[in-house]
TITIDO-528258 format. One record per residue (C-alpha): residue number from 1; x, y, z; residue in three letters. Coordinates in steps of 0.2 Angstrom, whole numbers, plus 5000, padded with zeros to 4 digits. Layout:
# residues N
NUM	X	Y	Z	ala
...
END
This chain:
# residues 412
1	5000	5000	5000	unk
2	5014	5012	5002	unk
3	5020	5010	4985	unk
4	5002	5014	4979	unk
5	5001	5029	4989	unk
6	5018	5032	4983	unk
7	5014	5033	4965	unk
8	4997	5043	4969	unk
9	5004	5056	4975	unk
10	5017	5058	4962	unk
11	5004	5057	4949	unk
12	4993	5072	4960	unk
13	5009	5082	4959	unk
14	5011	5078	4940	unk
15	4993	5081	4935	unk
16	4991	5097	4945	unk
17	5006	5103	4937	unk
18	5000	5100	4919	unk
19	4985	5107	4923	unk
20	4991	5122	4930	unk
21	5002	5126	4916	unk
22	4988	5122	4903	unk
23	4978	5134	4912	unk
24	4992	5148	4910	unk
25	4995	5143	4893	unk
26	4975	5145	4887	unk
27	4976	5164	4897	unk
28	4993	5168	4890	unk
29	4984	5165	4872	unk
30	4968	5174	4876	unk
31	4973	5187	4876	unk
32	4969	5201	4861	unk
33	4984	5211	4854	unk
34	4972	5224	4848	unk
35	4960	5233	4860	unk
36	4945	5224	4863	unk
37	4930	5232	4857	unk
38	4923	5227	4876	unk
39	4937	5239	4884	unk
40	4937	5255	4872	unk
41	4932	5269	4886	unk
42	4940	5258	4899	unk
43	4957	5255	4893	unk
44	4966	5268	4880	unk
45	4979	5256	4867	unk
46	4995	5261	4875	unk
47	4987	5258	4892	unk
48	4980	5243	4886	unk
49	4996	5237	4878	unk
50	5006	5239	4893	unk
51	4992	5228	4904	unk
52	4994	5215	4890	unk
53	5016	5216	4894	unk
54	5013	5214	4913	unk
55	5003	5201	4909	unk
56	5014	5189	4900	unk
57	5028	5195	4912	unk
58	5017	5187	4927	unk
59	5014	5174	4915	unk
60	5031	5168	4910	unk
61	5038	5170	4929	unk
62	5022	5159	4934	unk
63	5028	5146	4924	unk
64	5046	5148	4930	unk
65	5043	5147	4946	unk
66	5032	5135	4947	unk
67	5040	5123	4938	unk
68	5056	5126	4949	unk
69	5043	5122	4964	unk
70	5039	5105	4956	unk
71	5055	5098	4950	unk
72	5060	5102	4969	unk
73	5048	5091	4974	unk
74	5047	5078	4961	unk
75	5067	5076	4966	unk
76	5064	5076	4986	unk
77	5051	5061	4983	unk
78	5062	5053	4970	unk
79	5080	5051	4979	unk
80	5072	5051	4997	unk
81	5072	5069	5003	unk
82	5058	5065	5015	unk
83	5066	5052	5023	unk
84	5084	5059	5024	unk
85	5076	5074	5035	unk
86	5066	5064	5044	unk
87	5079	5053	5049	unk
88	5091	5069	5054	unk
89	5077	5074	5064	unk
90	5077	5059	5074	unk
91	5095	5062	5076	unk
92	5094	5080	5084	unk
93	5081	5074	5097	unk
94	5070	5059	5105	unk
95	5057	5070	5108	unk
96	5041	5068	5093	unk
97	5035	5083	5096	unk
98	5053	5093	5095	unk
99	5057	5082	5080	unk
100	5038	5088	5073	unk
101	5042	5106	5074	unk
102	5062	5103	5068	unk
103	5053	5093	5053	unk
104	5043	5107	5046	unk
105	5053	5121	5053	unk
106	5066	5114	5042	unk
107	5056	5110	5028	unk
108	5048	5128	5027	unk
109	5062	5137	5027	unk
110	5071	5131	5015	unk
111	5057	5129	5004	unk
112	5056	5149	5006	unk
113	5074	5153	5006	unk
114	5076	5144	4988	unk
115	5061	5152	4982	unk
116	5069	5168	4989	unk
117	5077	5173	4972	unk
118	5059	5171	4963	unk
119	5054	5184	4976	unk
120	5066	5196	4973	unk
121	5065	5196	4954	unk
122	5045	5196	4956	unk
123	5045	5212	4970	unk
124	5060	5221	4962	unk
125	5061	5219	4944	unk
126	5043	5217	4940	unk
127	5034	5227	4951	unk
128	5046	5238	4949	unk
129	5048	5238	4930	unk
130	5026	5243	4929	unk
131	5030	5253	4941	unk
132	5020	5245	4958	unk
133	5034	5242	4970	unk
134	5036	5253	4983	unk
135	5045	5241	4994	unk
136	5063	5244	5002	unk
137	5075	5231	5002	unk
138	5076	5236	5023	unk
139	5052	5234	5022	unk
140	5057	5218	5012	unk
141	5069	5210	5025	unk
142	5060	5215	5039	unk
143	5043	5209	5033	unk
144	5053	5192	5028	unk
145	5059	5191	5047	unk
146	5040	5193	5054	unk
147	5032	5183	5043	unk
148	5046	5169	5049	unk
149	5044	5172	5067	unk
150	5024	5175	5067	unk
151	5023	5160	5053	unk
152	5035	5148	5065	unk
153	5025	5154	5080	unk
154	5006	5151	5074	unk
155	5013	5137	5062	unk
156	5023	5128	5076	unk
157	5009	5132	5089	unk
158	4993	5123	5076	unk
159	5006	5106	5073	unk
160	5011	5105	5093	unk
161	4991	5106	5095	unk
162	4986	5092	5080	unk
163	5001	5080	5088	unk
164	4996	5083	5105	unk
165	4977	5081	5102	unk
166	4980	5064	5092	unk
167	4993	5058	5107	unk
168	4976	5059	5119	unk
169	4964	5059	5106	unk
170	4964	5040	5098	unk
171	4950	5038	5087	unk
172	4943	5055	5090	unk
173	4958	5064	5086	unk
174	4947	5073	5075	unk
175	4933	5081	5083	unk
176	4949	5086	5095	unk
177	4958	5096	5080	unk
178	4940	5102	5073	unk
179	4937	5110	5087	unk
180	4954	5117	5092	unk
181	4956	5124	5075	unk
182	4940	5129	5071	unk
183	4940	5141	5087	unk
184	4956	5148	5081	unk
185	4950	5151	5065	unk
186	4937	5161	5072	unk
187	4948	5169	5085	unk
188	4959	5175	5069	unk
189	4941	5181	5059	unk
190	4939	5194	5073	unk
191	4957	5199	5081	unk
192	4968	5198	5065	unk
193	4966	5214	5061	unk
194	4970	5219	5081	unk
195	4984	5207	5081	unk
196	4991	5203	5067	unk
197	4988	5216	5052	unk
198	4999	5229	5066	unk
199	5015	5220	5068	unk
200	5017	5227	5048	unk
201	5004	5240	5044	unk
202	5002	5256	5051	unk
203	4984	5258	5055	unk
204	4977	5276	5059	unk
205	4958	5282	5060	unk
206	4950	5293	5046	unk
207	4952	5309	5049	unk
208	4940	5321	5050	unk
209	4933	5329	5033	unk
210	4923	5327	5019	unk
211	4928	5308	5015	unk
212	4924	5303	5034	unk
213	4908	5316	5032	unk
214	4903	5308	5017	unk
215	4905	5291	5025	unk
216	4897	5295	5040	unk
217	4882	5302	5029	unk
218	4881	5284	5020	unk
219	4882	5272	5037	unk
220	4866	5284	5043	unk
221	4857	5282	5027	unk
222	4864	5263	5027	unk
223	4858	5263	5047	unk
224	4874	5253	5049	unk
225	4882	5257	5065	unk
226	4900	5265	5061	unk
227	4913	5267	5073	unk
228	4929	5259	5066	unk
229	4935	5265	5050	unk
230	4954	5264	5047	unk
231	4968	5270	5034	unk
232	4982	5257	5030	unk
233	4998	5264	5023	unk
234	4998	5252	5008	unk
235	5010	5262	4999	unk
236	5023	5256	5011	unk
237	5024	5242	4998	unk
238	5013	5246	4982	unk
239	5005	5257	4973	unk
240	4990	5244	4971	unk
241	4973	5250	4981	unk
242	4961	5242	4992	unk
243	4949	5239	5005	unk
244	4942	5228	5014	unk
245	4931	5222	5030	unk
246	4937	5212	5047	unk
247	4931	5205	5063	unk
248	4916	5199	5068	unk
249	4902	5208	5079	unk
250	4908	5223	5088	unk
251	4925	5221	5082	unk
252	4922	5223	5063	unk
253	4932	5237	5055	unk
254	4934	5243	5039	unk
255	4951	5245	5030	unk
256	4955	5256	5018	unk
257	4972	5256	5009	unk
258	4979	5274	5009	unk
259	4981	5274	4991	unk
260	4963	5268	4986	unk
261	4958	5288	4996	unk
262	4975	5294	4986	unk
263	4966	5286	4965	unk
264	4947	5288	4971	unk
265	4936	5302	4972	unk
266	4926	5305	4989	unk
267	4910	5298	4980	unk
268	4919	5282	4973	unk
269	4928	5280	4991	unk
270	4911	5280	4998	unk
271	4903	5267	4984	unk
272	4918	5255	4987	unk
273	4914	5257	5006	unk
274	4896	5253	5002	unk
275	4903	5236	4992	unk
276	4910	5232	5010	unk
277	4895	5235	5019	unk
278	4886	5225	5008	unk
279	4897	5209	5011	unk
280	4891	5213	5029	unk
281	4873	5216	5026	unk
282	4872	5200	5017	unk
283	4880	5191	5031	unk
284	4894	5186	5017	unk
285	4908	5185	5031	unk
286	4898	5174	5043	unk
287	4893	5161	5027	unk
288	4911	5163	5022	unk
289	4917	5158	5040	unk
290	4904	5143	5039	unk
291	4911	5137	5023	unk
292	4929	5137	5031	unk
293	4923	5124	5045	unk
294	4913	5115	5034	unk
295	4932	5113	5023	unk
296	4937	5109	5040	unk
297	4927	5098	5045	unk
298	4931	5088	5030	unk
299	4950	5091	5032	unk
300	4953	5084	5051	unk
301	4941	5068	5044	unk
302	4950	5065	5033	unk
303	4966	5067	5045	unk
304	4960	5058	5055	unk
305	4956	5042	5046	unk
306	4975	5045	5038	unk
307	4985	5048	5053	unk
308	4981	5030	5061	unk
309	4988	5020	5045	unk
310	5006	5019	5045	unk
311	5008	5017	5026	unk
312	5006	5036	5024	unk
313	5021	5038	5034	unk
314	5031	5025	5025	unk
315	5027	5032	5007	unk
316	5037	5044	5009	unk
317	5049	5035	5016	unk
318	5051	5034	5032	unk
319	5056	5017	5041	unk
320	5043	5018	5056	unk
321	5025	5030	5058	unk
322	5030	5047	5063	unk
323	5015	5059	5066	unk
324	5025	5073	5055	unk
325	5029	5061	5039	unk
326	5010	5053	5041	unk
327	5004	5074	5039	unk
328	5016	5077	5026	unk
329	5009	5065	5014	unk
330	4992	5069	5020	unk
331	4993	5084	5013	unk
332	5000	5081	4997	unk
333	4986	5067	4993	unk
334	4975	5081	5000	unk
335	4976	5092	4986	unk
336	4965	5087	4975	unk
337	4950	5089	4988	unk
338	4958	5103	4992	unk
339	4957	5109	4972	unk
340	4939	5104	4972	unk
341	4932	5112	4988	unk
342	4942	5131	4983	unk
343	4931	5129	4963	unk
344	4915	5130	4976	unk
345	4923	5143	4987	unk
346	4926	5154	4973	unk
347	4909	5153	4965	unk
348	4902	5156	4981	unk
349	4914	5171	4983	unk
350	4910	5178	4965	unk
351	4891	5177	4971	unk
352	4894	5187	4984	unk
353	4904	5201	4974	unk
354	4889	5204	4963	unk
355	4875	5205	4981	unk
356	4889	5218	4986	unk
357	4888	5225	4971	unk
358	4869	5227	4972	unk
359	4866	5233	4988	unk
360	4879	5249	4984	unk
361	4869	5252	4969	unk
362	4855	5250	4978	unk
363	4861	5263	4988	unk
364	4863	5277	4974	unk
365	4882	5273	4971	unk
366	4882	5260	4955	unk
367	4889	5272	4942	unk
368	4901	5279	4957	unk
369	4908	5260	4960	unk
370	4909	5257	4942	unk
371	4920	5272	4941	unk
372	4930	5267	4957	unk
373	4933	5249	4948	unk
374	4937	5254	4933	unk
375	4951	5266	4939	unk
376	4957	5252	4950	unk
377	4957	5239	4938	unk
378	4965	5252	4925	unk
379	4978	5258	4937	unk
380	4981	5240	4943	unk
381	4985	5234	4925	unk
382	4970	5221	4927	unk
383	4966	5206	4916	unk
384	4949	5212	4909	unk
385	4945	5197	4898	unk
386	4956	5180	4906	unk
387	4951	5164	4898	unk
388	4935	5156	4907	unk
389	4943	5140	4911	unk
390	4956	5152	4918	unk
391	4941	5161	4926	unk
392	4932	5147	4931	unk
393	4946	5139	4943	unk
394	4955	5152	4948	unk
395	4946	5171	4953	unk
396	4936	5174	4967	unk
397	4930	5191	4959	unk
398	4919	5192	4946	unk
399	4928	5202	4930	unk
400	4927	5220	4929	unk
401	4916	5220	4914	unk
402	4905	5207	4924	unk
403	4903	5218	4939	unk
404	4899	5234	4925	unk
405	4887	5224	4917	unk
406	4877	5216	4932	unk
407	4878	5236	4941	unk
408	4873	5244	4926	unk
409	4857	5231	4920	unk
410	4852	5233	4940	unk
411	4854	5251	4939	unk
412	4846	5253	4923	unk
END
């Protein structure tokens, strides 16, 4: 059984890889070297032109990238990566749960420090080349740092937990993780913002004026209670805008990036708000955080039923069951369902984009959050028209000319 389970998971890696790349190569060939007649008013041609060249650069490093990623891989599974580090592991320590965290500590960072120079080349010579990076080498190396120690901290904290709650667990190991995890998750849904978003974003309340006036003006005529309404200093990093809603009950706020108030006007800063408050309206972050547990439920199953048999350990090699090798391959066999569930995820997502959608128009503000997306998408050198198979698998957003369309006909 271990060879089988061998040989599946090569195969997963193999397919998902193909498919990927076929994926990239149908968008790569969608698109249109002459403006589409869909875009003229949205796009001009040398604007136009340029998204197309960012494009294919993200494209191109895509491919390159992630075809380094999978020969890594295929070469670990072929000569015995796995097991080699798992076997120094037991070396360092006879404790399984030092050995769990040594395992994947190992493992993580040097997946991210050999994927470092694809980082570089992606933040400094192609954000930088369209003109998006705003990052410093100094922003760069401290982010890396934080996301290291606030990734090994949260990271090393949910594995101790899993290994601990199978040690005592047995059988129902997994209503042990369910649980555990799925109170974290919701812990995360309302504090990250708090905690989390901090350690690298400034966050500063709107000032007074006509933006927070205007806002103000729309909660009242919304009658949504407003007291938490934050700037984030994006441009730290990027010229790319945003916004966006977090935390559940009284600890929701709303963030916007200081470069969407910099690109929008007051009224299009106050329809993308509107967008926000429709998600919370329609009780989109609640069913979102329900679909997460449902995934999770599933997940720790699954993990469950896979932990207790010892051939998932020994497919990737390793000479006795090890909680860390047995979650390793878990994973990787994993990713197919995991593949599957995110196509559902994103449909529901692109369902909620268009309620959002219509409950700012229903507001007064559909022409004012068409003209706030089309300036981000222009300025964001957005895919107008990707492949639908590309589409279909892939966004969480509805297109631009989507959203236009469904505002504009509800509007109409």
């Amino acid at each position: 059984m271990a060879d089988t389970l061998f040989y599946l998971i090569i195969g997963i890696i193999i397919f998902d890889f193909l498919l990927e790349r076929w994926l990239d190569y149908l968008n790569l060939k969608h698109f249109k070297h002459e403006l589409p007649r869909e875009l003229t008013g949205i796009y001009d041609h040398s604007k136009y032109e340029k998204s197309q060249q960012y494009l294919k650069a993200n494209s191109r490093f895509s491919m390159i990238s992630a075809t380094f990623s999978f020969f890594l891989i295929m070469f670990m599974l072929s000569f015995g990566g796995f097991s080699f580090l798992d076997e120094l592991v037991k070396e360092i320590s006879q404790n399984t749960f030092i050995r769990s965290v040594l395992f994947f500590g190992i493992l993580g960072l040097g997946a991210d420090l050999l994927s470092l120079p694809f980082q570089l080349y992606d933040t400094f010579v192609i954000e930088e080349k369209f003109g998006f990076n705003k990052t410093t080498v100094l922003v760069f190396v401290t982010d890396k740092l934080k996301l290291w120690i606030v990734g090994g901290l949260i990271g090393g904290g949910l594995l101790l937990f899993l290994q601990w709650a199978q040690a005592v667990g047995g059988p129902g190991f997994w209503l042990i993780a369910l649980g555990g995890i799925g109170l974290f998750t919701i812990f995360m849904a309302t504090f990250y913002t708090s905690l989390i978003v901090p350690l690298f974003n400034k966050l500063t309340p709107l000032e007074d004026g006509e933006l927070k006036t205007a806002i103000e003006a729309l909660a009242r005529q919304a009658d949504f209670k407003l007291t938490n309404v934050y700037v984030m200093d994006g441009s730290k990093r990027s010229t790319k805008a945003n916004a966006y809603f977090s935390g559940l009950g009284p600890k929701k706020k709303i963030i916007l990036y200081d470069t969407l108030i910099q690109e929008l006007e007051t009224e299009e800063v106050v329809a993308v708000l509107a967008h926000e408050i429709g998600h919370y309206r329609k009780k989109h972050i609640y069913k979102s955080l329900v679909m997460s547990l449902i995934q999770l439920f599933i997940m720790t199953f699954l993990l469950g039923k896979a932990l207790a048999i010892p051939q998932f350990s020994q497919a990737l090699g390793a000479q006795q069951m090890s909680f860390y090798m047995g979650l390793l391959a878990f994973a990787l066999l994993y990713s197919p369902i995991s593949f599957i569930l995110n196509i559902f995820t994103n449909l529901f997502s692109r369902r909620h984009e268009y309620q959002a959608d219509a409950y700012a128009t229903q507001q007064k503000l559909g022409k004012s959050l068409v003209s706030a997306l089309i300036k981000l998408s222009v300025s964001s050198l957005s895919n107008l028209q990707p492949h639908p198979l590309y589409l279909f698998f892939h966004y969480s957003h509805p297109t631009l000319l989507q959203r236009k369309k469904a505002i504009e006909e509800q509007g109409s």
